[in-house]
N, C-alpha and C positions, 0 to 999 in steps of 0.2 A: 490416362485420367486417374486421381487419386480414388480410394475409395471413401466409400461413405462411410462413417463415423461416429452418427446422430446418436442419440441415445432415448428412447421414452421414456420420463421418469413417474411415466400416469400409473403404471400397472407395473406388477414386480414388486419384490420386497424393498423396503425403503431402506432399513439399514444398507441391507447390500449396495443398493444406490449412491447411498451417501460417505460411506467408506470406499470402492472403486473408484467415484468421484473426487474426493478427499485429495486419495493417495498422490495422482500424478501431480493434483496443484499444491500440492504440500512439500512434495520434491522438487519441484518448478519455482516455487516461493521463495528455496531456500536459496538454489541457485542464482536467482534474481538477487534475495540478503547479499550474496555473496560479491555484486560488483562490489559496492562500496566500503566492503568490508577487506575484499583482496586488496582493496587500492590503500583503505588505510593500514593495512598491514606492511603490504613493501614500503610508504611512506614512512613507517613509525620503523622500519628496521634497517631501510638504505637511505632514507633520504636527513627528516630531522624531528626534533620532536614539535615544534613549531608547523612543519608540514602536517604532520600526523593531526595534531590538532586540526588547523584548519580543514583538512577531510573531511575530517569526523565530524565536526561539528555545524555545515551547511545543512544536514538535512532535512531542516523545518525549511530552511530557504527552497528548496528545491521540490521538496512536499505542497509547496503550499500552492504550485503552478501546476502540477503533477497532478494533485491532488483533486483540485478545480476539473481538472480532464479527466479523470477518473470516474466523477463521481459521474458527468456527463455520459461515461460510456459503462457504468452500470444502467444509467437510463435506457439504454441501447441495448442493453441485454435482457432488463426486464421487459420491455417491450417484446424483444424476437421471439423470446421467453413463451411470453405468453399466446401468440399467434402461432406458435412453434405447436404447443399442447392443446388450443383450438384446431388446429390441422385446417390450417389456414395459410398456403402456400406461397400464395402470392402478395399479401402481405406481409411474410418473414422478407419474401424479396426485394419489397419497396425500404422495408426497415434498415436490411443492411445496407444498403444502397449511399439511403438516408443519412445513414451513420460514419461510412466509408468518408461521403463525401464533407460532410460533418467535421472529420479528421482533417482533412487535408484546411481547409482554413482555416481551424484553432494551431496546428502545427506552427505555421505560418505568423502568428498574432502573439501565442503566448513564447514563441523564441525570441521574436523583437522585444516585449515587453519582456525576458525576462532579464536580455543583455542589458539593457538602457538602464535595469533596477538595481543592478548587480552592486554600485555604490553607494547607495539606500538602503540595502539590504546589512549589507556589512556592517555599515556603521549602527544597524540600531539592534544587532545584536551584540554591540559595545564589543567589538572584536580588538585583541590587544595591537597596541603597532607592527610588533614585528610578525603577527601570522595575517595583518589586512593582503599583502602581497599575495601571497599565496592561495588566501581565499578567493581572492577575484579573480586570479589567474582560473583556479579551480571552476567557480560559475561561469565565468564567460565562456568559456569550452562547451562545457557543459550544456546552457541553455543553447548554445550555435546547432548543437548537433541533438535538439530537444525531439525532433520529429519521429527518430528512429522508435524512442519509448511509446511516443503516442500512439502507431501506426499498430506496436505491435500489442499495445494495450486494448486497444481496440478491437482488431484482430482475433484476441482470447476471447474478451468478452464475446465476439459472435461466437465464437467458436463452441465456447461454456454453456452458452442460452439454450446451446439444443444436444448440450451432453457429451459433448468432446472437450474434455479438459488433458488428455494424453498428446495430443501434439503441440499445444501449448509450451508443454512441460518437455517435449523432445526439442524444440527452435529454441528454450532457457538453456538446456545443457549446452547444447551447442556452441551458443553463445559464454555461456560461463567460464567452459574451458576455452574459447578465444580468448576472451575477458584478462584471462590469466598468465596464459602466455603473450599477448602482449605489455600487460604490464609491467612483469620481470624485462622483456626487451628493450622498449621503451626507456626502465627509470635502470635497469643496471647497464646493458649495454649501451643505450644511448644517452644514458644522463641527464634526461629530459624531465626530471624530480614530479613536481605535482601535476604540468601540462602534459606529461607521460600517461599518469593515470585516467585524465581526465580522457584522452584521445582515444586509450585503451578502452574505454569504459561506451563511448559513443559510438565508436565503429561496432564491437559488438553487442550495440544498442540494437544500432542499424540494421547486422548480420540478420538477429531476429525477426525483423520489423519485414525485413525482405522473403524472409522464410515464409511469414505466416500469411500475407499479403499471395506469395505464390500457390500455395493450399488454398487460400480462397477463390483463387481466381481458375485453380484444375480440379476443383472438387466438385462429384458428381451429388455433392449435399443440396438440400432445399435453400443454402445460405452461399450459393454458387456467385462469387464476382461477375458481373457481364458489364463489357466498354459500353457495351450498346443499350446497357438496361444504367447507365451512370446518372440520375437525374435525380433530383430530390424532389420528395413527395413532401408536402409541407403541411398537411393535416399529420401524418406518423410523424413526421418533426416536432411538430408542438407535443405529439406523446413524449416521446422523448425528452425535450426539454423540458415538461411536469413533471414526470419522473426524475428523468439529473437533475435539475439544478439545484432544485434542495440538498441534493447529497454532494453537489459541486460546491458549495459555497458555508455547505460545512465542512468540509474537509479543505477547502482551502483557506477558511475564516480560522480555523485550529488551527495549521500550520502556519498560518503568520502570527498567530497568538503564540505559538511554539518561538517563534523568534523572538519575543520578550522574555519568556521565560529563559535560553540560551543566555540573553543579554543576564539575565541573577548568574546563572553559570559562571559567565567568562570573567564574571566581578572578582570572581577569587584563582584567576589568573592559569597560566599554563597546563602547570599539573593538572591540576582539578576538570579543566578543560580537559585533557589528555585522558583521566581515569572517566569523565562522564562520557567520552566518546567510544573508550571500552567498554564500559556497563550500554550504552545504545546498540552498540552490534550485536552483543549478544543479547538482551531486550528486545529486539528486531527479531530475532530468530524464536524467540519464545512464543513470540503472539501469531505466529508465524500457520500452526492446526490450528487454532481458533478461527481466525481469517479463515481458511484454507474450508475446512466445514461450513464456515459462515457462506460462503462463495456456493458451495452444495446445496445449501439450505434455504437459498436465493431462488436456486433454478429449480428446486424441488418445488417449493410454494408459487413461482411463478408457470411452473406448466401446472398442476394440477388444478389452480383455480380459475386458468386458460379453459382445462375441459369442464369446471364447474366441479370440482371435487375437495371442498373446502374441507373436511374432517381426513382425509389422507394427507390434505397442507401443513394441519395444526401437528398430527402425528409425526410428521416430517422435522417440526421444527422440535418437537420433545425429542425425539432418536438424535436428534443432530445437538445438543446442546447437553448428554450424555456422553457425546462421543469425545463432544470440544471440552470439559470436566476433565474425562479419563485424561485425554492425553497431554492435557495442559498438565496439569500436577503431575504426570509423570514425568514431564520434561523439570520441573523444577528443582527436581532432589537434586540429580549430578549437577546444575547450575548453582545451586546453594554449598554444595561440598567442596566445588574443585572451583569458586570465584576467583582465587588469588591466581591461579594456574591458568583459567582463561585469558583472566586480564593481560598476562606477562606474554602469552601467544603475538597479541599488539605491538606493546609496548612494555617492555622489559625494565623500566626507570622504577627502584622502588618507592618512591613517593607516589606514581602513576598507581601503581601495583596497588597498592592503599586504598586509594581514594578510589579507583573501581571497584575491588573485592565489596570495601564497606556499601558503595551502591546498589550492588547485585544483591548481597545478602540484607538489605534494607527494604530493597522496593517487588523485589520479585517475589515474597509471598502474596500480596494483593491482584496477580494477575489473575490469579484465580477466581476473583470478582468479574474482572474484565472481561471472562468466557460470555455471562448472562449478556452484556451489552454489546457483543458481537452477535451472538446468534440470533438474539430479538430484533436490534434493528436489521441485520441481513432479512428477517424473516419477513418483516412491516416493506422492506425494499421490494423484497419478491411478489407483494402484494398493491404493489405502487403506492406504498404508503413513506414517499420518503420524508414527508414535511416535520412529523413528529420526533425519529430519528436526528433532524438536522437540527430542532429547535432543543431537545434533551440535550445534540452533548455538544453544542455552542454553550449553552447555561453550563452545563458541566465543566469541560475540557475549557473553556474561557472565561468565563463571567468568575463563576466558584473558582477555578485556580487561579484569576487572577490578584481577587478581590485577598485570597489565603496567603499568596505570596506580598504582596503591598503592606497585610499584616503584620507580616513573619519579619519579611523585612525592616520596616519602619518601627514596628513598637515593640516585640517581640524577642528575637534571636534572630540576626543578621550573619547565621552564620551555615557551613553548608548544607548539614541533617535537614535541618526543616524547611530547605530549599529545597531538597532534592526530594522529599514526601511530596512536595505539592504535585508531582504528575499521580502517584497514585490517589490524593485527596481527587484529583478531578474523577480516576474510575470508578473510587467510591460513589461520588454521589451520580453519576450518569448510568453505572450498572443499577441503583437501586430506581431511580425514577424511572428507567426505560423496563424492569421488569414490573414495577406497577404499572404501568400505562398497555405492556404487554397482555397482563392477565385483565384488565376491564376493558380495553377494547378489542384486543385479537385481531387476525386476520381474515379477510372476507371480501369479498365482493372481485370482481378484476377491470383492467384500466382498457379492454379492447371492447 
């Protein structure tokens, strides 16, 4: 029987908490950056630049199904979360249950829906003719083998809600290094170009998804799997789904607004496609401790306001939003010195080399904004406040980038700079609304 794992984040020092916590999903985070980032690396260096492109640039497509599920199983986490830090047993076990079973028919719904869109998708990110092939080869794989992510996204989140984020982050590595060597076998030995990747990338989707699934089901945890306990509780349901969906339907509402914005991208053809698909992996990776705290700072304010201890919450969320500062701008400097060097890692094409370097050294001082808008709404999520959160950076992240590009576009300068500004115009203005709506309303009350 595995051991138990749990974590209290009610008592004990909070930094300490939130850095232990951090760590493992920070290295688990990266590893996860790293499928689609190994894939488009062997694509941009054995297959073609066209491929490379098409990789690189689904990821609003694939976010935007992802994303929807996501936000649904932070709902699942804030809920266990907080029945977790009530010391409330037996409903943490209706919750998972709840949630497990939850997975198993979105698995199901958003792969159909995502293959049947997969030509819908393409075309309205104005994808040029000769990489439409490759893209759809890419999604339809892709979405077929969509379950494996769900299962094990899932999976984390219970995992996270009661302070185990270390085996999360041990079934990623795992995964990552399968990740890796199959893809080299696959696209050099077998010549299997973008359907290589994609195969590579699902199986150790899957690997994961089986790991974390087996932990839940030998764990002597309070978040124990039982066949016999399989049954949905539909009052904890609708907790859940109050809590996700707000955060599902913004996260999935931005990443198909994200597929417009790709379509300004792909206006100015190959390269530029090719250099914005470098600056996004490594942009991936950047936001990557902020996230990663945010996720801390979730579980930290959702158990202590479980046990009624609102000023350790709000505390929680200052230390955590310190830490996501420090480490964020530290990461910036080597990203801002060695751009051209990263870029060329990908895709070696000097024209590519260009058009990334100029992205990275353009967009990536503003991230340092995007810290506040990660850890505040992480914090308002922890507190089952996700409505505010979903409606700041829909306005934000779509309404405001949209309305800026339509501008920049049509009356403006139609050309790439002030196309590629409008992702950080959108963290501008969603970092500054969500830290005023932060500081007058706060955190408080709990959703059990």
């Amino acid at each position: 029987m595995a051991a138990k794992r749990d974590t209290d984040m009610t008592t004990g020092n909070i930094l300490n908490h939130i850095i232990l916590f951090s760590l493992p999903l920070l290295v688990g985070n990266i590893f996860q950056q790293f499928y689609n980032m190994v894939d488009t690396w062997v694509v941009g260096n054995y297959v073609s630049n066209e491929a490379f492109s098409a990789v690189g640039t689904v990821g609003p497509v694939i976010n935007m199904l992802i994303g929807f599920f996501t936000g649904l199983a932070n709902g699942g986490g804030v809920v266990i979360s907080q029945y977790y830090g009530a010391k409330r047993p037996e409903d943490v076990k209706k919750a998972v249950h709840s949630s497990v079973l939850m997975t198993v028919v979105l698995s199901i719904l958003l792969s159909i829906l995502g293959i049947a869109m997969v030509p819908a998708f393409v075309r309205m990110m104005n994808t040029p003719a000769e990489v439409i092939p490759e893209s759809t080869c890419y999604l339809s794989i892709y979405f077929g083998g969509l379950s494996g992510l769900l299962f094990y996204n899932m999976g984390s989140a219970i995992l996270r809600a009661v302070g185990d984020s270390k085996r999360p982050f041990y079934f990623l590595t795992v995964s990552a290094i399968l990740n890796i060597v199959l893809d080299l076998y696959f696209v050099i030995r077998l010549q299997m170009g973008v359907a290589g990747v994609a195969w590579a990338t699902i199986i150790s989707q899957g690997i994961s998804a089986i790991l974390t699934m087996v932990v839940l089901f030998r764990t002597s945890s309070v978040v124990k799997l039982e066949f016999s306990a399989m049954k949905m509780d539909w009052q904890i349901l609708k907790r859940i789904i109050r809590v996700g969906i707000p955060s599902a339907f913004q996260l999935a509402i931005v990443s198909f607004s994200n597929i417009f914005v790709q379509s300004y991208i792909n206006y100015f053809g190959t390269d530029v496609m090719s250099g914005w698909s470098a600056y996004s992996k490594v942009d991936g990776l950047l936001w990557l401790p902020m996230q990663s705290v945010g996720m801390a700072v979730t579980t930290v304010v959702g158990q202590n306001l479980g046990r009624g201890q609102q000023e350790r919450a709000v505390e929680g969320v200052r230390l955590g939003l310190i830490v996501g500062l420090i480490i964020t701008g530290l990461c910036m400097i080597p990203i801002m010195i060695f751009a051209p060097n990263t870029v060329a890692i990908f895709n070696s094409k000097p024209e590519v080399v260009e058009y990334g370097a100029q992205f990275l050294r353009m967009i990536t001082p503003f991230a340092i904004l995007a810290v506040f808008s990660q850890i505040y709404a992480a914090a308002l999520r922890g507190s089952g406040n996700s409505q505010a959160p979903m409606v700041i950076m829909i306005f934000g992240y779509v309404i405001a980038r949209q309305i800026y590009l339509f501008i920049f576009s049509h009356f403006i300068s139609n050309t790439i700079i002030p196309i590629g500004l409008g992702y950080p115009f959108g963290w501008v203005v969603v970092s500054v609304l969500i830290t005023i709506y932060y500081h007058k309303v706060g955190i408080k009350g709990s959703i059990i």
